[in-house]
C-alpha positions in Angstrom: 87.9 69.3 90.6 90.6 71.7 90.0 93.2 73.4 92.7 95.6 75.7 92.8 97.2 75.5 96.3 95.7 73.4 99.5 93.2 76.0 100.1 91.8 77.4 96.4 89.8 74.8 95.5 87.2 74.9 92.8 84.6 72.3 91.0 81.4 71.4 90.8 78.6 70.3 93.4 77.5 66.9 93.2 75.7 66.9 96.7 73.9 69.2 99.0 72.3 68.9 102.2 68.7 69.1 103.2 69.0 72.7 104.4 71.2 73.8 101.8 69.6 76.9 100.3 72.0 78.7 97.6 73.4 76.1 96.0 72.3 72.8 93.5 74.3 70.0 92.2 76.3 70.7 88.9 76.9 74.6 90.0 80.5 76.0 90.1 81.7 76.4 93.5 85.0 76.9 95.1 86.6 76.8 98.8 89.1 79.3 100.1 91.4 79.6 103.3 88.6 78.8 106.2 86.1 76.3 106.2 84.5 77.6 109.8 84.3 79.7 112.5 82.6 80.3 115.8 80.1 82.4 114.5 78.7 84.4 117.6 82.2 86.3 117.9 82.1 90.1 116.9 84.4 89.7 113.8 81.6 86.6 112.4 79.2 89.3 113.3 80.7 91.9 111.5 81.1 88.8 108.6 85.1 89.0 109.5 84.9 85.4 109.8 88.4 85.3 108.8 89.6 87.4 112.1 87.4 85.0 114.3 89.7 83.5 117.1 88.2 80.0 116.8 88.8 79.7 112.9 88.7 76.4 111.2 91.8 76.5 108.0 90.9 74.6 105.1 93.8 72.2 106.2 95.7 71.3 108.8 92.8 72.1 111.4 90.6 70.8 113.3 87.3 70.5 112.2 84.1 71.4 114.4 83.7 67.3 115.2 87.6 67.0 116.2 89.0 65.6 113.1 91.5 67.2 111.0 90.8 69.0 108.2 92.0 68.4 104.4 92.8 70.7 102.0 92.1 70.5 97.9 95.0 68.1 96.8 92.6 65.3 96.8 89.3 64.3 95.1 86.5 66.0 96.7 85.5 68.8 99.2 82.9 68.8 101.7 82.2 72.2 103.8 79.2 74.4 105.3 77.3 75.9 102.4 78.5 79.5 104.4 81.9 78.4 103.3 81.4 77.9 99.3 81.6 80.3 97.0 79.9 80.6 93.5 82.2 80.9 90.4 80.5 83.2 87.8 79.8 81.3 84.7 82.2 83.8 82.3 85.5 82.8 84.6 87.4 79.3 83.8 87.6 77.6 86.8 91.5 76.9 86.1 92.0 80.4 86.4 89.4 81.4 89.4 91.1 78.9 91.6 93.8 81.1 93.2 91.4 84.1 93.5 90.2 82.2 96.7 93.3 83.0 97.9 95.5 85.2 95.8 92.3 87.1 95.1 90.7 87.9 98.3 94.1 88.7 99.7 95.0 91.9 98.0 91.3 92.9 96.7 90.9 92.8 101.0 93.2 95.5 101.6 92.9 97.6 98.7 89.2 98.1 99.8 89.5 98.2 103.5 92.7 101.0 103.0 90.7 102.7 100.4 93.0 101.7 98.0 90.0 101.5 96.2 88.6 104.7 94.3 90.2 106.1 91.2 93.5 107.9 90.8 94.7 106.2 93.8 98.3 105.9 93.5 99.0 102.4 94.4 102.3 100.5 94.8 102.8 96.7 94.8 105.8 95.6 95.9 107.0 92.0 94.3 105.0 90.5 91.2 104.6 87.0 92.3 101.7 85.0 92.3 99.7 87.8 94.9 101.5 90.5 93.4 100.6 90.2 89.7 96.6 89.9 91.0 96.9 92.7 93.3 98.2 95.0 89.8 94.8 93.5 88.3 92.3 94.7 91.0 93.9 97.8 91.4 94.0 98.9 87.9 89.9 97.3 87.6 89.5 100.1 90.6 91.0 102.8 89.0 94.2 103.4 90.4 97.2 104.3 89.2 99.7 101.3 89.6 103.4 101.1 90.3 105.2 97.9 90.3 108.3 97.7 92.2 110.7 94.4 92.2 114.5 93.3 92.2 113.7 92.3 88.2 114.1 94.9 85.5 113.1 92.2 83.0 109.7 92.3 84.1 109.5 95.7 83.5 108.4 95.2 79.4 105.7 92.5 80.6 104.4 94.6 83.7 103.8 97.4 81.7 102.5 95.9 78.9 100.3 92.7 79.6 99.5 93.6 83.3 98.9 96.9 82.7 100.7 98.4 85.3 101.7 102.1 84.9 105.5 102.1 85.7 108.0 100.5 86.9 109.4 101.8 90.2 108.2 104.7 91.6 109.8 108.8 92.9 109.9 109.5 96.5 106.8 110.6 98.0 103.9 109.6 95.3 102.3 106.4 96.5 98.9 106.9 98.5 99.7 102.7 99.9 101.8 100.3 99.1 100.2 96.2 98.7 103.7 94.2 100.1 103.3 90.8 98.6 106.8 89.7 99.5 107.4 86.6 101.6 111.0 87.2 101.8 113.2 89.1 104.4 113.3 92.4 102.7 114.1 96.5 103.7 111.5 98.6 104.5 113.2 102.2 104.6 113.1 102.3 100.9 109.3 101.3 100.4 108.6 104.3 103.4 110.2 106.7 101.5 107.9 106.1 98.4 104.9 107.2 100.4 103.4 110.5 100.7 102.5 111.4 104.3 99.8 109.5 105.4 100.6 106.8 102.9 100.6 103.1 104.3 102.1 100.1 103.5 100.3 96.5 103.7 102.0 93.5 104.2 100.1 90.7 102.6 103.5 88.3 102.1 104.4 86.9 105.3 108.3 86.8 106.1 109.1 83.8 108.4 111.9 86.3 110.2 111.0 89.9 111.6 111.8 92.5 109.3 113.6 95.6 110.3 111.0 98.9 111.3 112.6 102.4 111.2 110.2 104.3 113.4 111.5 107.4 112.7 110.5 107.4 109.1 106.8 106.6 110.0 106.3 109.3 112.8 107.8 111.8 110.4 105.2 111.3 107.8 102.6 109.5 109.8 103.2 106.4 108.1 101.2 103.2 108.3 102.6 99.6 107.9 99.6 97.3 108.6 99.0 93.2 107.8 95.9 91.8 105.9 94.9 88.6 105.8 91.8 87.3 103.5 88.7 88.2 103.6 85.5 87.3 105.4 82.7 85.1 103.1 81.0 87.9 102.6 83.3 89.7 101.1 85.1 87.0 99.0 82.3 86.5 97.4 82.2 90.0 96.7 85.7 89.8 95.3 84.8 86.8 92.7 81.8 89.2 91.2 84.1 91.7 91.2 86.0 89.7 89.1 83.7 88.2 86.9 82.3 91.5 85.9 85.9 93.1 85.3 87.2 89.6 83.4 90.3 89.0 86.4 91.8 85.9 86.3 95.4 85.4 87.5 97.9 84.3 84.9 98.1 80.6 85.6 100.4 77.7 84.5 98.3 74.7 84.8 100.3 71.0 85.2 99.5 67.2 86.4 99.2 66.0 90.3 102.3 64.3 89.5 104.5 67.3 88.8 103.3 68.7 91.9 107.0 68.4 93.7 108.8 69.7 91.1 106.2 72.6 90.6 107.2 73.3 94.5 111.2 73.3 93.5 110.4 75.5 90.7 108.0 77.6 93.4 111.1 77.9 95.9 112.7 79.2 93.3 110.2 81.6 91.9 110.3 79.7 88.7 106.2 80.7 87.7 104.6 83.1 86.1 102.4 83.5 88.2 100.2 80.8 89.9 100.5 77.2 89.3 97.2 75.3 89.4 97.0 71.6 89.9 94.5 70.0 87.5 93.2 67.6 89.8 90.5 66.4 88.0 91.9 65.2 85.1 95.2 63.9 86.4 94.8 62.9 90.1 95.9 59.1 90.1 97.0 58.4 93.6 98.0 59.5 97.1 100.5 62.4 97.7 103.0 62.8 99.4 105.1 65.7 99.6 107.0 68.9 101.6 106.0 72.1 100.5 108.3 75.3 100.5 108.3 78.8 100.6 108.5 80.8 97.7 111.5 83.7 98.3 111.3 87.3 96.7 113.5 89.5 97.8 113.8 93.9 96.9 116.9 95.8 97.5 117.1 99.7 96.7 119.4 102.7 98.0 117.7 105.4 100.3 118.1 109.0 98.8 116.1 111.4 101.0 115.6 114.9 100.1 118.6 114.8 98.2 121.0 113.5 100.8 121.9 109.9 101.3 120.4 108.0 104.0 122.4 109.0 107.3 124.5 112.0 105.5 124.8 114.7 107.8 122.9 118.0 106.7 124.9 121.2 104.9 126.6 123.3 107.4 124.5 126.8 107.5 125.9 129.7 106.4 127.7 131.7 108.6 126.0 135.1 109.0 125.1 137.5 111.8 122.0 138.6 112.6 120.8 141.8 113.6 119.8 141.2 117.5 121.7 139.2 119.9 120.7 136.2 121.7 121.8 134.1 124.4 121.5 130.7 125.5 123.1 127.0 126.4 124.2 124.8 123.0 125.7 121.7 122.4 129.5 121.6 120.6 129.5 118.0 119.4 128.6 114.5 120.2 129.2 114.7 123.8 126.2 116.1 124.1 127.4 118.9 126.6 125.7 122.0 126.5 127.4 125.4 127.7 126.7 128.6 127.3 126.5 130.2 123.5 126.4 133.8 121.8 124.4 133.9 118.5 121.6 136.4 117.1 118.3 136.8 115.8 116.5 138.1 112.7 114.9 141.3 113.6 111.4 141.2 113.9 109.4 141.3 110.1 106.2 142.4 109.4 104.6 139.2 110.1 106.5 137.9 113.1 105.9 138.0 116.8 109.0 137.9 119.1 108.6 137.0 123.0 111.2 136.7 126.0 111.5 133.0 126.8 110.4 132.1 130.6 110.0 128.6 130.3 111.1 125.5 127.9 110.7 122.0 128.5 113.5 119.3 128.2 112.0 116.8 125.6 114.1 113.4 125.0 114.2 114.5 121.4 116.6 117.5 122.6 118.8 114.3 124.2 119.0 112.6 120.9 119.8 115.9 118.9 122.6 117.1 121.4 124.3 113.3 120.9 123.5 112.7 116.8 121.9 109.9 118.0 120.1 110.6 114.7 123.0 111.4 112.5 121.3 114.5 111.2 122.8 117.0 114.3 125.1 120.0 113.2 126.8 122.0 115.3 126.7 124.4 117.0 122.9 123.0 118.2 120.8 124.4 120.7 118.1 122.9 121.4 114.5 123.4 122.9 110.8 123.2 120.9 109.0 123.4 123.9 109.0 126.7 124.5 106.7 129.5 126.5 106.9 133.7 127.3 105.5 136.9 127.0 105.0 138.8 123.8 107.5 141.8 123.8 107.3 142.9 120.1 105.3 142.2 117.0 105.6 143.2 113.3 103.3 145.8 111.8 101.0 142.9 109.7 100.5 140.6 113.0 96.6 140.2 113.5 96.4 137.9 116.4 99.2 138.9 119.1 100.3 142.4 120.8 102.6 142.5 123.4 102.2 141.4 126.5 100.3 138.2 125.8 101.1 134.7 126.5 102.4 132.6 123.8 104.9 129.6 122.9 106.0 128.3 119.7 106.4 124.6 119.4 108.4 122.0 117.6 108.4 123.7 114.2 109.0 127.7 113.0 108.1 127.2 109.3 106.4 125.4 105.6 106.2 125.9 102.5 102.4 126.9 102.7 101.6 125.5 99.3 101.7 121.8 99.1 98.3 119.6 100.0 99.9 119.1 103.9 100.0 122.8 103.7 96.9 123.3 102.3 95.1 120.8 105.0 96.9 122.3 107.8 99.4 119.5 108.5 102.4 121.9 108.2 104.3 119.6 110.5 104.2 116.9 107.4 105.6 119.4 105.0 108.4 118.4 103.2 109.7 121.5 103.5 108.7 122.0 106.9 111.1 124.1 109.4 112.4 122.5 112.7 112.7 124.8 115.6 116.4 123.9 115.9 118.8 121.8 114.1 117.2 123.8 110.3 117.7 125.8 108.2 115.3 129.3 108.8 113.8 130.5 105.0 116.5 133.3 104.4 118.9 130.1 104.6 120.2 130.2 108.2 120.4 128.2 110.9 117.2 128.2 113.9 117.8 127.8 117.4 115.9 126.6 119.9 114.5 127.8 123.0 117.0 127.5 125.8 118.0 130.7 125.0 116.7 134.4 126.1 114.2 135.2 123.1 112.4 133.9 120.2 111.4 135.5 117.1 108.6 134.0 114.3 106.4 134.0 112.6 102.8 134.2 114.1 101.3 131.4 111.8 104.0 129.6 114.6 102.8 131.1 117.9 100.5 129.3 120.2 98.5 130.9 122.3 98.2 129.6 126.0 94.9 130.0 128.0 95.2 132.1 130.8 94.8 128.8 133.1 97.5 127.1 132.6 100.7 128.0 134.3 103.1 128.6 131.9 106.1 126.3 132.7 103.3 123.2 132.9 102.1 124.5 129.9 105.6 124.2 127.8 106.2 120.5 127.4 102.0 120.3 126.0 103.3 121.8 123.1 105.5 118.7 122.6 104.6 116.3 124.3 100.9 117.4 124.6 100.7 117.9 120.7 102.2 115.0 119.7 100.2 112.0 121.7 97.0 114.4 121.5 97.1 114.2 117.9 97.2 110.6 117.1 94.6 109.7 119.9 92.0 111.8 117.6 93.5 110.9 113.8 92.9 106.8 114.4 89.6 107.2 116.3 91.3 106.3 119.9 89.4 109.9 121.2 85.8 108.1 121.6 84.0 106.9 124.9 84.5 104.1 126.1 87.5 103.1 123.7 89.8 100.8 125.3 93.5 102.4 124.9 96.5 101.4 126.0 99.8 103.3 126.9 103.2 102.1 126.6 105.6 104.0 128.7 105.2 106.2 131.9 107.1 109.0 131.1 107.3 112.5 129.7 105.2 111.6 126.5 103.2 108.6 128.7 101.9 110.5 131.3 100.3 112.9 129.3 98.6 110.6 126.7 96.9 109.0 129.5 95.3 112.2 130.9 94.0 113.3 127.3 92.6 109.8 126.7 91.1 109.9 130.4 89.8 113.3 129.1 88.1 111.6 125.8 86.3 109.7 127.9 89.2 106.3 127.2 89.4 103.0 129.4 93.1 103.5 129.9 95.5 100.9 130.5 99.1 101.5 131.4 101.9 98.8 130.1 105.2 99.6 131.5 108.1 97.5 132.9 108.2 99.2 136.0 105.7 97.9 139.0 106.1 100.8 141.5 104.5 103.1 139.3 101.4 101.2 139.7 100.1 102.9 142.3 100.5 106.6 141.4 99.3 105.4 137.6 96.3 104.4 138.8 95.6 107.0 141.9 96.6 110.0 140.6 96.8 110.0 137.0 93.8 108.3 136.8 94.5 104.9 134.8 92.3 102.8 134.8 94.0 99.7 135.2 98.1 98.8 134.8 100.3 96.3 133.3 103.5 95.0 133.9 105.2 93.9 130.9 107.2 91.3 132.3 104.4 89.7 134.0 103.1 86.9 131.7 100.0 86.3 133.6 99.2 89.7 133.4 100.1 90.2 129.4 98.1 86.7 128.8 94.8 87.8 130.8 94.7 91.1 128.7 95.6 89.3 124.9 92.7 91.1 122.2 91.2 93.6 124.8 92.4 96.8 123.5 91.1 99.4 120.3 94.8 100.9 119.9 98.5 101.5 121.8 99.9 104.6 122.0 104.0 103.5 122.2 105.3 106.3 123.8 109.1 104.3 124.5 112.4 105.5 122.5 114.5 102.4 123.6 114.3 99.6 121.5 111.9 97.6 122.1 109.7 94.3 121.6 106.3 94.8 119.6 105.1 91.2 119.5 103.8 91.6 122.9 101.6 95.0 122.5 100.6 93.2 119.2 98.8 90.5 121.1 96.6 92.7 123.5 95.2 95.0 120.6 91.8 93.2 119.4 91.4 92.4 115.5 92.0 95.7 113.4 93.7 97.4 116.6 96.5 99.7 115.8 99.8 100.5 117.9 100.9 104.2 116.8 104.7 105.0 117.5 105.1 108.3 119.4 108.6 107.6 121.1 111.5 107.4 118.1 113.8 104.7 118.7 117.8 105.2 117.4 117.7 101.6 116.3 115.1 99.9 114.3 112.8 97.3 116.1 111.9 93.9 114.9 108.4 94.0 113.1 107.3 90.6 113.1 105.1 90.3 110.1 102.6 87.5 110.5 100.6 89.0 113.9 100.0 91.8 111.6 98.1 89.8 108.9 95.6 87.3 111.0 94.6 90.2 113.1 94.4 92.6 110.2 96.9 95.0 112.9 98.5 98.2 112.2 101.4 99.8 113.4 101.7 103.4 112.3 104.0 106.4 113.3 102.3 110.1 114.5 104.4 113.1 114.5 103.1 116.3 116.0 100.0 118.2 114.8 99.6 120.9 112.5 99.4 124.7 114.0 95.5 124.5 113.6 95.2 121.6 115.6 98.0 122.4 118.3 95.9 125.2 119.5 92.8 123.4 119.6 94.7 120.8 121.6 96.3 123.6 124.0 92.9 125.4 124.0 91.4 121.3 125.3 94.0 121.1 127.5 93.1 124.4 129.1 89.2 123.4 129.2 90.2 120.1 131.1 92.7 121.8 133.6 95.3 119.4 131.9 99.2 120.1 132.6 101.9 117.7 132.2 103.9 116.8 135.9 106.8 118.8 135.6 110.4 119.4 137.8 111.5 122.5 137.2 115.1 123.3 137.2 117.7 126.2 137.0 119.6 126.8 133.2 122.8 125.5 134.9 121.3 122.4 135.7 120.9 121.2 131.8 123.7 118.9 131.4 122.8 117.0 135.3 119.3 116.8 134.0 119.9 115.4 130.5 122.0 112.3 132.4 118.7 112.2 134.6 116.9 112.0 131.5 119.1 109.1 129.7 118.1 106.9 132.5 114.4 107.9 132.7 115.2 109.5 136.2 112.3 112.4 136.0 108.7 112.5 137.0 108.0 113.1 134.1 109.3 116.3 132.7 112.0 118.5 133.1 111.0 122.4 132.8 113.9 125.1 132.3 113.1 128.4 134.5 114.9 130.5 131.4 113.3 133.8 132.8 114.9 133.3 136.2 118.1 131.8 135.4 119.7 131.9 132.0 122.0 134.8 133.0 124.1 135.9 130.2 128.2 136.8 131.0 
């Protein structure tokens, strides 16, 4: 018998039992990770034996009578014939060993992400003993492979023996990144290699949490998920897949006795790539031994759109438009907004302008006023949640005249030619426009809506359905938008899908009456117990979870489809990990200043994601406003005077609003 590690163990049958049906003695067989499972589970019925709760490892278990299982340093195997694996004839069995492992591990996720088809561009992220296979599979599928690691000496062998297609990669060309590093490493550089939509999946399993920047994955709608192996059926899969395409890992085979030096050497990442124990040959006598962890680690500066990660944005030009404006802006970090004369554009051909009536107060407008971002210039004003009446439109405009009932949302412009573009998901353009706190096409700088008027572009005007009151309707076209949105993109917008809610506020509140409207179980997870009650009476929740309450947590571990997380304080994930089921996803809504601790390994045996959402694109922002309308839903608002601002942003720093703040612009902005 021959092994490469505890649990990728390969040789040849020498007994079967009487009911054994696919195999003989003398064939070629091998064990991976699990050696059982319960078997009436949904995952084992879905052949996701390797997600089942009641699992049996290869080692270090306990086996279906109550002993403890063994793993491959020794003589002999015995296991359920659902549990073997047949070794095609044209691999060594040297060689196939670590595929049980190695193998199935990153051929998994490159199928399940749809890493798979050709032309895929596919990062791999440390070219260790997973990360050298993973290059393998995904050039056999097509792709087009980067390799990224700390060791610019690998680059000759990468390119050349493995096959890989560069060495590093540009800002924004991977389709997925396969993370085989089981070292402490930065994830802000490997985000920033993504396109939107890209996704990053962590196969190596740090033993510390690794730092997640949340911003960078709502901004993109980014996904960082875990994979573990594979189910049977699909490791079998894997090992055909193999054979047909000639895959075998680059091994260095040694003697049972060099197996504690091999695990120095492995500490120290001192193999190219896989060592594999030939046990048949060389195993003499009992082991004994403490294995270690093999570090990697990857280490790269952060240059984002030409700016260095946290450099402040170019101050806009100074220049004076045509019409005059009014509103309330913020000076500097103080955050304290007072009233502010600036101008306009006049209106173009293609734009629409209204007279603001309404905006709503979003906590995103309390980060910008403060740079709690470190992108905020001043003089900001803020406000993308914002709602009037038409007053003037430009002689091209095909969809608006005056007097009709619009608002423009969180962004005034694209570029209208990239793929985002082209798929209307403006809002993950890179060169997408920002309501406030951008810089406009001509090259000056856009303000917000707490101000008298807006002018854009009618590709940026929402229409609002006669209805809905127009200061409910404001905050929908943040807030509304941006929880509506991911509730449809990961599937959480079916009946009968079990989704939870993190967060009772301006964003929470909403997402639970659109997921009550798709027909959702809801559950509400927030650390506050007095909003139980009005959660589940008059929002309509169906049930509600206190955080702190470790009863309640425990009851509810692996009972829910997806987590919208609509909280921007830092906060623990671990927890909302352990109530999604397996392949259950927690996307990020709320934008956290600081990163949070992502703890790697509850993302990999559960197959979890955790992903980021922004807004929607202007396409689907009506469609959710012209929902929202069918449904009669409207956010819970308090509306308040213009020279209220500043008391209701320190109302809003300590979450003291139910649930959203609503400026009466029309009423009160009064200009000196």
């Amino acid at each position: 018998m021959i092994d490469a590690c505890r649990h990728e163990v390969v040789g040849l049958v020498i007994e079967v039992g009487s009911k054994v049906r696919k195999y003989k003695v003398g064939d070629r067989v091998g064990v991976g990770c699990k050696v059982g499972a319960c078997h009436t589970c949904e995952n084992c019925e879905n052949n996701l034996e390797n997600y089942c709760p009641k699992y049996i490892l290869t080692y270090n278990s306990v086996n279906y009578d109550g002993t403890k299982t063994y793993g491959g340093y020794s003589d002999h195997m015995v296991a359920n014939e659902r549990y073997v694996f047949r070794i095609p004839d044209n691999l060594p069995l040297d060689a196939a060993a670590p595929l049980l492992c190695a193998g199935i591990t990153t051929y998994s996720p490159l199928k399940y992400f749809r890493l798979d088809k050709p032309c895929m561009k596919v990062g791999v992220v440390g070219l260790g003993g997973l990360g050298h296979v993973a290059v393998k599979f995904a050039k056999a599928f097509g792709a087009v492979v980067t390799v990224i690691s700390t060791s610019p000496h690998k680059k000759k062998e990468v390119v050349g023996q493995l096959g890989a297609n560069s060495f590093l990669a540009a800002m924004g060309t991977l389709d997925g990144i396969i993370d085989t590093v089981s070292a402490a490493h930065a994830l802000v550089p490997l985000l920033f290699l993504l396109k939107s939509h890209g996704k990053i999946i962590m196969v190596g399993a740090p033993e510390k949490p690794l730092e997640l920047p949340v911003f960078p994955l709502i901004m993109g709608r980014k996904i960082i998920a875990g994979s573990g192996i594979g189910g049977m059926k699909e490791t079998q899969e894997m090992i055909d897949f193999a054979g047909k395409h000639n895959i075998t890992p680059e091994i260095e085979v040694i003697p049972m006795d060099y197996v504690n030096t091999a695990m120095e050497r492995l500490a120290r990442g001192d193999v190219k790539y896989r060592f594999v124990l030939d046990v048949g040959n060389t195993l003499k006598t009992a082991l004994s031994f403490s294995p270690r962890l093999c570090f990697q680690n990857i280490g790269l500066e952060v240059v984002w759109h030409g700016h260095k990660k946290n450099q402040k944005m170019g101050k806009a030009p100074e220049e004076e438009h045509p019409v005059k404006a009014f509103g309330w802006a913020a000076r500097d970090t103080s955050g304290v907004l007072s009233p502010f004369n600036f101008s306009r554009r006049v209106t173009g051909d293609e734009d629409v302008r209204f007279k603001i009536l309404y905006c709503g107060i979003c906590h995103s407008d309390l980060h910008s006023v403060k740079n709690e971002w470190g992108i905020s210039t001043y003089p900001l004003l803020p406000g993308h949640e914002l709602v009037g009446v038409v007053t003037e439109v430009g002689s091209k405009v095909q969809k608006y005249k005056v007097g009709d009932r619009v608002g423009v949302g969180c962004m005034v412009g694209a570029c209208h030619t990239c793929e985002n573009c082209e798929n209307n998901l403006e809002n993950y353009c890179p060169k997408m426009i920002l309501t406030y706190n951008a810089l406009d096409y001509d090259g000056t700088k856009t303000y917000g809506g707490y101000s008298d008027h807006m002018v854009a572009n009618e590709h940026y005007i929402v229409r609002i359905p006669d209805n809905l009151p127009l200061d409910a309707a404001a905050p929908l076209l943040c807030a509304g938008i941006t929880t509506y949105s991911p509730l449809r993109y990961f599937g959480l917008d079916k009946p009968g899908m079990k989704v939870g809610v993190v967060g009772l506020g301006g964003l929470g509140h909403v997402a639970v009456k659109f997921a009550k409207a798709f027909g959702a179980v809801v559950s509400i997870i927030s650390t506050s117990p007095h909003k139980k009650q009005e959660a589940i009476e008059v929002l309509g929740a169906d049930s509600f979870l206190v955080s702190s309450n470790p009863d309640e947590m425990q009851a509810a571990i692996g009972t829910l489809d997806g987590i919208i997380d609509t909280v921007s304080a830092v906060h623990a994930l671990v927890p909302l990990l352990f109530l999604l089921k397996s392949h259950g996803k927690i996307i990020m809504v709320g934008a956290p200043d600081k990163p949070l601790e992502l703890p790697v390994f509850p993302l990999i045996i559960g197959r979890k994601t955790i992903a980021g959402s922004g807004i929607g694109g202007m396409k689907e922002t009506q469609e959710m406003i012209d929902f929202a309308g069918k449904h009669n839903i409207v956010p819970q608002i308090e509306v308040i005077p213009m020279d209220y601002v500043n008391t209701a942003m320190e109302r809003l720093a300590k979450a003291d609003v139910k649930y959203r703040f609503v400026l009466d612009v029309g009423n009160t902005l009064k200009a000196p």
